[in-house]
C-alpha positions, 0 to 999 in steps of 0.5 A: 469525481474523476480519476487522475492517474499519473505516469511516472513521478510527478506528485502534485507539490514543490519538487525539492529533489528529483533524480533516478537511482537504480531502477527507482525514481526518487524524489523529495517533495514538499507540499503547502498547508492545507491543500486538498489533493482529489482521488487520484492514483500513480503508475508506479507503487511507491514508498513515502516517508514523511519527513515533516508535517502531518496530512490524511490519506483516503482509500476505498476502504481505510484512511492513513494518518500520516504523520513524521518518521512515518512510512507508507506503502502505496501499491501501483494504480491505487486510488487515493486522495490527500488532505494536507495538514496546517503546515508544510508537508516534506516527503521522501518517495521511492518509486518502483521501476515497473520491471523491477517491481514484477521481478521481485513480486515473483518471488513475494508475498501479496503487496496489494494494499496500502500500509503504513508504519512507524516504530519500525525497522522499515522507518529506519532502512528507509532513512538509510536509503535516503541517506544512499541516495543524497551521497550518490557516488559509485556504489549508491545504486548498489546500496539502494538495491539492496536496501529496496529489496529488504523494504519490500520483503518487510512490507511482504511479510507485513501484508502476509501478517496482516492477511492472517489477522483480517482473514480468518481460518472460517473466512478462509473456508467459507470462500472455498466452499464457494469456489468448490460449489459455485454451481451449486448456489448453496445458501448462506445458511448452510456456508455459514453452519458449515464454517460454524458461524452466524449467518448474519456474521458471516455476510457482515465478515464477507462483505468486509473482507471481500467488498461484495455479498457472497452471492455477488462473489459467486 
């Protein structure tokens, strides 16, 4: 299947609102029933609240419910398809300006992986922004800043966390192990008695959390 990458704000439904704010793009799309969007990815990483309707999102590695007073996080160049539900879908997305994004990913956490979240208080920041950007006055693109650069330390935060839970301390030694002694090509039996774990969990656990072998990571 090809791979479609889009360059700058153009997502495949009815674009109801459509303006820039500050260094983002935000718009304000809804999508039809049942449309099935193929992998694809956008320039710019984003956020998206879905304001109405449910739809699946598909990663190479996870699938996100998405469903109302949901927020996701989408990184830049990530390959994703979209499979909408049995009735209309309306999001609000933000777009990252590029130059703004790489300023404030110089001083935060790792923002490579798609997230979503719901009950939280980035839902709520997000409808303010919303909010700021349909007022438009003199001071939105202020507030708007402002509100982004909590948005992105919320899902910097997040991802840190995240990283914690699915990369544990013995995971974390054994890939130190291989950069310490790559020359070496020392066996996953002793990487694994070494960390204190089976073989066979170590290779499961790796592969999982790496997306390759330890020998092809080496």
């Amino acid at each position: 299947m090809r791979l479609q990458v889009s360059s700058g704000v153009k997502h495949s439904g009815e674009l109801t609102i459509s303006s820039p704010v500050a260094n983002f793009f935000i718009t304000e799309t809804v999508y039809a029933p049942r449309v099935r969007l193929p992998r694809h990815s956008h320039r710019r990483a984003c956020f998206c609240l879905v304001l109405q309707g449910a739809y699946t999102e598909r990663y190479r590695h996870k699938t996100i419910e998405c469903l109302p007073s949901h927020l996701i996080f989408r990184p830049a160049a990530e390959p994703h398809s979209d499979h909408i539900g049995d009735g209309d879908v309306r999001c609000f997305i933000i777009e990252f300006e590029t130059e703004w994004l790489a300023r404030v990913r110089g001083r935060s956490a790792r923002m490579d992986e798609p997230v979503s979240f719901r009950r939280h208080q980035l839902v709520w920041l997000a409808t303010r922004l919303r909010g700021e950007a349909r007022r438009a006055d003199e001071f939105s693109s202020l507030a708007v800043e402002g509100l982004m650069l909590e948005m992105v330390a919320g899902v910097a935060r997040e991802s840190a966390r995240i990283s914690d839970d699915e990369h544990p301390r013995w995971l974390r030694r054994a890939r130190e192990i291989l950069h310490d002694n790559f020359a070496e090509r020392m066996s996953l039996s002793v990487i694994a008695e070494t960390v204190g774990v089976h073989p066979v969990y170590l290779a499961t656990a790796f592969r999982r959390r790496f997306g390759c072998s330890v020998g092809e990571y080496v």
